[in-house]
C-alpha positions in Angstrom: 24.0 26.5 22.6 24.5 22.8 22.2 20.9 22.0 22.5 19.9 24.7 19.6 22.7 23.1 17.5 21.8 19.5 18.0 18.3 20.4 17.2 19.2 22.2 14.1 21.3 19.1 13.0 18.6 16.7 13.7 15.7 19.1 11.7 18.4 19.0 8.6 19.1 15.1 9.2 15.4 14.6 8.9 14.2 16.7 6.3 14.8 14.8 3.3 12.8 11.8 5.0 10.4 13.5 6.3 9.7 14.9 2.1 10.0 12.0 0.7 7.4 9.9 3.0 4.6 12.4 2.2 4.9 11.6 -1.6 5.1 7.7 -1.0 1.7 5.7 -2.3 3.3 2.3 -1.6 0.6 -0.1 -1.8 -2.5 2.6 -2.5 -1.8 2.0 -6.5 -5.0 1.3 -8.4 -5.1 -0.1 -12.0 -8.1 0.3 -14.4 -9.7 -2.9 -15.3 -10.5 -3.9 -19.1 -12.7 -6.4 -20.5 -12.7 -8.3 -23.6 -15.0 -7.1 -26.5 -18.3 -8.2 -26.0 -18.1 -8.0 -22.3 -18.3 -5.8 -19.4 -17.2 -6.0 -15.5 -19.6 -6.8 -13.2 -18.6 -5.1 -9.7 -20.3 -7.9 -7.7 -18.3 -11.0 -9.1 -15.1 -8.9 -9.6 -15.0 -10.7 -13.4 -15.6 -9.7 -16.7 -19.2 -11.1 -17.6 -20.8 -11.7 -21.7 -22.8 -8.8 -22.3 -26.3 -10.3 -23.4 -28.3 -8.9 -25.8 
């Protein structure tokens, strides 16, 4: 009976960590690049480039 009740303890202790780690995006965060009127971002350079017309 000990063993069912330590492993009942430790599947409650755990839970709440276990949750919360499936929801964390730490470091997996993307943010939209914008450009300046008049220019657009070129993928290659990684910079905002004049658009030429």
């Amino acid at each position: 009976m000990n063993i069912k009740l330590v492993a009942v303890t430790l599947a409650f202790a755990l839970a709440p960590v276990l949750a919360s780690a499936q929801g964390c995006s730490m470091g997996k965060e993307q943010q939209a690049m914008t450009c300046a009127e008049g220019s657009n971002f070129d993928h290659a350079t990684g910079t905002c480039m004049p658009v030429s017309t």
